[in-house]
Residue frames as a rotation matrix with the C-alpha (Angstrom) as fourth column:
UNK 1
0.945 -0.328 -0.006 -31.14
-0.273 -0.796 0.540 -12.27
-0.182 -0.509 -0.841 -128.51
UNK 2
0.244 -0.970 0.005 -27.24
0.316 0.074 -0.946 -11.93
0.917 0.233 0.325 -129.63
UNK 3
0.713 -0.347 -0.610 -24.98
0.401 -0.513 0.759 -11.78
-0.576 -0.785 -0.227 -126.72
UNK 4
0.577 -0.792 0.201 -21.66
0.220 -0.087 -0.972 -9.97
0.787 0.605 0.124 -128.14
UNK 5
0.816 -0.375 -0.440 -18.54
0.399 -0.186 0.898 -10.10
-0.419 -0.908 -0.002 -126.09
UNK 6
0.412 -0.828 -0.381 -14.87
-0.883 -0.259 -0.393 -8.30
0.227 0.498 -0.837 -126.72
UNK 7
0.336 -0.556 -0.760 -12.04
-0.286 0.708 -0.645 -9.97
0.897 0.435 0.079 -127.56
UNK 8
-0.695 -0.447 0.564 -10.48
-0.625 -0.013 -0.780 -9.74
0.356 -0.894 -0.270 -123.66
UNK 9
-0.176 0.194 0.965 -13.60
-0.910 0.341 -0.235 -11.76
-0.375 -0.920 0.117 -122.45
UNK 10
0.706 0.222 -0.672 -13.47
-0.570 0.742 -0.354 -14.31
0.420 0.633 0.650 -125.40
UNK 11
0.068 -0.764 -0.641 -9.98
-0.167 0.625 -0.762 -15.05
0.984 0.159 -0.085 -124.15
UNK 12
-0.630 -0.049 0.775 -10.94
-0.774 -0.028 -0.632 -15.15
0.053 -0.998 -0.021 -120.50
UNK 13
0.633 0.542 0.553 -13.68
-0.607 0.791 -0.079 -17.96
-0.480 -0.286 0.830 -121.24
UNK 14
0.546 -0.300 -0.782 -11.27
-0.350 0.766 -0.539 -20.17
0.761 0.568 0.313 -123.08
UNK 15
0.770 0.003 0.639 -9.99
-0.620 0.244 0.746 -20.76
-0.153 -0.970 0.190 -119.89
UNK 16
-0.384 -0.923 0.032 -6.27
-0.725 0.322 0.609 -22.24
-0.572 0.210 -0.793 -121.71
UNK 17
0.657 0.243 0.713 -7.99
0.292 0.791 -0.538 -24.56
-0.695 0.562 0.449 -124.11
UNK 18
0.667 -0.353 0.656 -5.64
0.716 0.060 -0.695 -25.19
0.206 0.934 0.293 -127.09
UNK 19
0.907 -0.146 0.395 -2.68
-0.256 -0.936 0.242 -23.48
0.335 -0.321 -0.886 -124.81
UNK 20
0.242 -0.820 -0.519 0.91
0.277 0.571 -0.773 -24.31
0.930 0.043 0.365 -124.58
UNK 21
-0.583 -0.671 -0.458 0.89
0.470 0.181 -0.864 -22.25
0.662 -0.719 0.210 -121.58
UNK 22
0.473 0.875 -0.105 -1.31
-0.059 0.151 0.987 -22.90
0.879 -0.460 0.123 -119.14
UNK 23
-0.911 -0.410 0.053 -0.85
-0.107 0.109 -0.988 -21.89
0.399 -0.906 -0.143 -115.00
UNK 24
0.146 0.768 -0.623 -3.29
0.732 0.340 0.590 -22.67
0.665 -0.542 -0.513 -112.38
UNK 25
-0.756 -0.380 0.532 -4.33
0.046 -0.843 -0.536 -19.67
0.652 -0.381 0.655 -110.39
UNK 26
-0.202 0.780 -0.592 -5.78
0.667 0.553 0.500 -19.83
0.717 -0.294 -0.632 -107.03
UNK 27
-0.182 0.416 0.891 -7.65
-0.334 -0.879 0.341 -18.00
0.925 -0.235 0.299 -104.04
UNK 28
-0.498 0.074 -0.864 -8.14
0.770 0.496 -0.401 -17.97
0.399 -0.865 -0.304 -100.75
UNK 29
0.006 0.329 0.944 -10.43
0.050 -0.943 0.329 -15.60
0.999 0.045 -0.022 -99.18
UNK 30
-0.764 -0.613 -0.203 -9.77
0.062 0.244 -0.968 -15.05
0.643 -0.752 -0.148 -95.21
UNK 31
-0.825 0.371 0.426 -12.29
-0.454 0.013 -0.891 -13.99
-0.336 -0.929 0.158 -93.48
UNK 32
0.372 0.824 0.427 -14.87
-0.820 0.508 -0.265 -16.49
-0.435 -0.251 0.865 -95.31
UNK 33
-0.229 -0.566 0.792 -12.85
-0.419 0.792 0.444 -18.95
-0.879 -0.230 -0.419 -95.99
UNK 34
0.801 0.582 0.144 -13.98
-0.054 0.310 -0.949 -19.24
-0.597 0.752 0.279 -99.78
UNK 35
-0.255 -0.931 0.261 -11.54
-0.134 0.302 0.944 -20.78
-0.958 0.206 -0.201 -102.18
UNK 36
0.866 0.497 -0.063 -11.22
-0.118 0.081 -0.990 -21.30
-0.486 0.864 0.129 -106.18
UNK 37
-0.263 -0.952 0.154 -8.87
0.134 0.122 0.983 -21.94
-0.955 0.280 0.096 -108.53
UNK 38
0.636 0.771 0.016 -8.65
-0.172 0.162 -0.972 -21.48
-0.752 0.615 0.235 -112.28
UNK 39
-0.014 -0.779 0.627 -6.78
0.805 0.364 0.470 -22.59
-0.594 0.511 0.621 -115.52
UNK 40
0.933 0.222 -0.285 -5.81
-0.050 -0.701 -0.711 -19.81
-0.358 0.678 -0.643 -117.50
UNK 41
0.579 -0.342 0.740 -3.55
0.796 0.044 -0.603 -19.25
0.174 0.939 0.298 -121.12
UNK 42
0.626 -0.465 -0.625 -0.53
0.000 -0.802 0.597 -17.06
-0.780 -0.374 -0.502 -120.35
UNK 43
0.369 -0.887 -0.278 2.40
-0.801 -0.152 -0.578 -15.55
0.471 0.436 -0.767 -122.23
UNK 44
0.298 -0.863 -0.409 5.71
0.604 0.502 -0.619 -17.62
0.739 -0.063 0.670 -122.82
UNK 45
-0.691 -0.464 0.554 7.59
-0.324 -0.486 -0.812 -14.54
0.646 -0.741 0.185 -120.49
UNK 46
0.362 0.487 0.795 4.73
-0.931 0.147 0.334 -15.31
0.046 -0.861 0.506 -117.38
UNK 47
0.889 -0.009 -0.458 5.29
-0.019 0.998 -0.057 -19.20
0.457 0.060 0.887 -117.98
UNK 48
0.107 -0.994 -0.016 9.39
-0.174 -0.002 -0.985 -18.48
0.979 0.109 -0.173 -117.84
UNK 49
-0.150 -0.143 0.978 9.11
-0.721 -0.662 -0.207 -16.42
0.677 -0.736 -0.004 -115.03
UNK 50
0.462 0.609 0.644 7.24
-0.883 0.251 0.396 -19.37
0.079 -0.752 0.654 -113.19
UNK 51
0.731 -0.587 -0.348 9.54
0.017 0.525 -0.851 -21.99
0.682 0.616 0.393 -114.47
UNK 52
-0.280 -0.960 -0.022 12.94
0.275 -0.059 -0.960 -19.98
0.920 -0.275 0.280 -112.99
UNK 53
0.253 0.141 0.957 11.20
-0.542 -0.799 0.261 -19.18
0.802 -0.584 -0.126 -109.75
UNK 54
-0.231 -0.479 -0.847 13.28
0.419 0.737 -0.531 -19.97
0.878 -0.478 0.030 -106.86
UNK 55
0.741 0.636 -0.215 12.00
0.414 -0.181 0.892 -19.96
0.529 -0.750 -0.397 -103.36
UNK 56
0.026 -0.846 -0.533 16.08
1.000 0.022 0.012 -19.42
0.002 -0.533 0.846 -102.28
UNK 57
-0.637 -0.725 0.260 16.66
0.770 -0.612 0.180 -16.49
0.029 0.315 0.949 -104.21
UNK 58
-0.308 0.784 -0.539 12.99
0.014 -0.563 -0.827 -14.51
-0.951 -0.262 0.163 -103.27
UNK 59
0.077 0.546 0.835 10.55
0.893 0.335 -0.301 -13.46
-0.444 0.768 -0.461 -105.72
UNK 60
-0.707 -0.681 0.188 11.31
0.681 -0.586 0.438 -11.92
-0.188 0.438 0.879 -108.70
UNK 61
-0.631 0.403 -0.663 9.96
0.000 -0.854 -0.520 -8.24
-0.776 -0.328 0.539 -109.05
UNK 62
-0.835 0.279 -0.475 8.51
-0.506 -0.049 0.861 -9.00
0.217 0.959 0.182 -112.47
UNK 63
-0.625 0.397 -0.672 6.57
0.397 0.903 0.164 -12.22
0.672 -0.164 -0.723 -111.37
UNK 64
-0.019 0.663 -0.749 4.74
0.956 -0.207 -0.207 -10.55
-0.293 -0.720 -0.630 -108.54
UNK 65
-0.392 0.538 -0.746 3.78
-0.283 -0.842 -0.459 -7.72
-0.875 0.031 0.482 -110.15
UNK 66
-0.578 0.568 -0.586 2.26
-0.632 0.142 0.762 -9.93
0.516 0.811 0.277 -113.20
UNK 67
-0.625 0.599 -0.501 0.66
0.710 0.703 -0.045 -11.92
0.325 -0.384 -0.864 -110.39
UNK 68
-0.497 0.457 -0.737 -0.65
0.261 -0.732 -0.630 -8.89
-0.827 -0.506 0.245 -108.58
UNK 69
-0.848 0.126 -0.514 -1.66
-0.483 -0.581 0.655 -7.57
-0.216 0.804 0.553 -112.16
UNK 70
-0.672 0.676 -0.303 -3.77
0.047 0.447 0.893 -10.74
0.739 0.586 -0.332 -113.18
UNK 71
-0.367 0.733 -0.573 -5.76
0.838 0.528 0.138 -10.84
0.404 -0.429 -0.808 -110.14
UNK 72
-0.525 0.153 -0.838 -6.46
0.183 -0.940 -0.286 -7.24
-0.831 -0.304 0.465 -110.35
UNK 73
-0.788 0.306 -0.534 -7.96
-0.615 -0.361 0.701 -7.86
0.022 0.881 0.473 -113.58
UNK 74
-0.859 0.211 -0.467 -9.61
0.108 0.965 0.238 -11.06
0.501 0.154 -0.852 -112.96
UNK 75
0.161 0.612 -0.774 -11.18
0.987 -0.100 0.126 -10.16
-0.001 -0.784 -0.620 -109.36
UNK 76
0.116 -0.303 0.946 -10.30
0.352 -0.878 -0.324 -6.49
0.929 0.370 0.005 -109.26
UNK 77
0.598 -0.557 -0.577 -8.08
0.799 0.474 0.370 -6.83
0.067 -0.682 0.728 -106.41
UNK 78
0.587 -0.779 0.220 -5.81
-0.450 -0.540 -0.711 -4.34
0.673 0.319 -0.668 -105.53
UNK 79
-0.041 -0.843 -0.536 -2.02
0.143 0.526 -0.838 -5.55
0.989 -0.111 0.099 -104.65
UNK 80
-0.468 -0.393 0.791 -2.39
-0.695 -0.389 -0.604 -4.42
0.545 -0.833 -0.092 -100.69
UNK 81
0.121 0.961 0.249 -5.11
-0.991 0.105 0.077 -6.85
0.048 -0.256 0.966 -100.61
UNK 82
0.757 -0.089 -0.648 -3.36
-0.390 0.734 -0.556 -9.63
0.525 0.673 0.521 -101.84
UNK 83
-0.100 -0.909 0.405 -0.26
-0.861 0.283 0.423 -11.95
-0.499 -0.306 -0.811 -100.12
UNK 84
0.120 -0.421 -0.899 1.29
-0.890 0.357 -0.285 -14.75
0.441 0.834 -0.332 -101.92
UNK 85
0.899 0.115 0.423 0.71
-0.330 0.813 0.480 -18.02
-0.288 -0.571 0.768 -100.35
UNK 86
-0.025 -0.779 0.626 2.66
0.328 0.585 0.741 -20.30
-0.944 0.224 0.241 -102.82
UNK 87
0.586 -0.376 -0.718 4.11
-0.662 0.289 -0.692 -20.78
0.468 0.880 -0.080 -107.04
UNK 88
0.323 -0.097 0.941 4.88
0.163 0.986 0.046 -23.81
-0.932 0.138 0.334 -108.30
UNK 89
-0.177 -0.366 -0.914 6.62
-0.977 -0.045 0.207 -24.42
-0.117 0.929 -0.350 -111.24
UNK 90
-0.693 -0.074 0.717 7.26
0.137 0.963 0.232 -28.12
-0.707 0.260 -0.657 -113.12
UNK 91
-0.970 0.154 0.188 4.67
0.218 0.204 0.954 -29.49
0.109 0.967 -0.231 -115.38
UNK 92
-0.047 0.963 0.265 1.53
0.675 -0.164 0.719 -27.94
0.736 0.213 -0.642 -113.91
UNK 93
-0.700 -0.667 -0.254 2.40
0.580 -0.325 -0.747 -24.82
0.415 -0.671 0.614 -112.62
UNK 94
0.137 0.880 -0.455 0.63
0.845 0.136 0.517 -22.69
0.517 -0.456 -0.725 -109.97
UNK 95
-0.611 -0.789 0.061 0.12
0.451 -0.410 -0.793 -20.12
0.651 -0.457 0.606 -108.18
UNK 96
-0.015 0.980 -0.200 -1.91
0.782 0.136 0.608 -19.18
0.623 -0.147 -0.768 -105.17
UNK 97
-0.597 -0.103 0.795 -2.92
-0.078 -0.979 -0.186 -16.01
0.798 -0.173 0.577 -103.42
UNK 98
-0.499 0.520 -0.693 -4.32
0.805 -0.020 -0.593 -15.24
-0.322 -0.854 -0.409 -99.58
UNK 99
-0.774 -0.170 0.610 -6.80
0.406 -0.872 0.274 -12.24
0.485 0.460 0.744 -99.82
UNK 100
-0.391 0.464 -0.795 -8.12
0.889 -0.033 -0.457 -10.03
-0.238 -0.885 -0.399 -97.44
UNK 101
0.173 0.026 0.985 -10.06
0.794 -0.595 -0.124 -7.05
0.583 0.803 -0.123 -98.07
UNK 102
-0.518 -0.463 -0.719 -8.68
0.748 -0.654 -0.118 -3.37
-0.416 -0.599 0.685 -96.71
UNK 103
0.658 0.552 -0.512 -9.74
0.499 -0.829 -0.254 0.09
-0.564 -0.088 -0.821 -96.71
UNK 104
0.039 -0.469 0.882 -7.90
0.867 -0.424 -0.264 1.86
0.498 0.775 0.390 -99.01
């Protein structure tokens, strides 16, 4: 048996191998308390973004709608579901999400 996959989930199992830029994206579900985290291979502009992010100056509109974005692809999340815990920047950057689900 061949398995065949597309190109979008080839680059979702590489999981940043052989990636200059590489963020750490985590989870928190609330009401069961289930957590995860994964490495994944971003764009130079997502990296930046995480890089210049300052906790003074709030979060920039770009950044939190490419966070909201990936974890609407990843988990198909949608953004009402979702609050921003923390991002990290430095040399192993992060970024973690609370998520509750809602009625739409």
């Amino acid at each position: 048996m061949k398995l065949i996959i597309t190109e979008h989930q080839f680059e979702r199992l590489k999981k940043g191998l052989d990636c200059p830029y590489v963020v750490r994206f985590e989870y928190v579900k609330k009401i069961t308390n289930n957590h995860g985290r994964r490495f994944v291979c971003v764009g130079k502009e997502f990296y930046d973004l995480i890089q210049s992010y300052d906790f003074q100056n709030g979060l920039d509109i770009n950044l939190k709608e490419a966070i909201l974005e990936y974890y609407n692809k990843a988990y198909y999340w949608f953004p009402n579901e979702i609050t921003i815990m923390f991002i990290h920047g430095g040399d192993n950057p992060s970024v973690g999400v609370k998520y509750q689900y809602k009625e739409n």
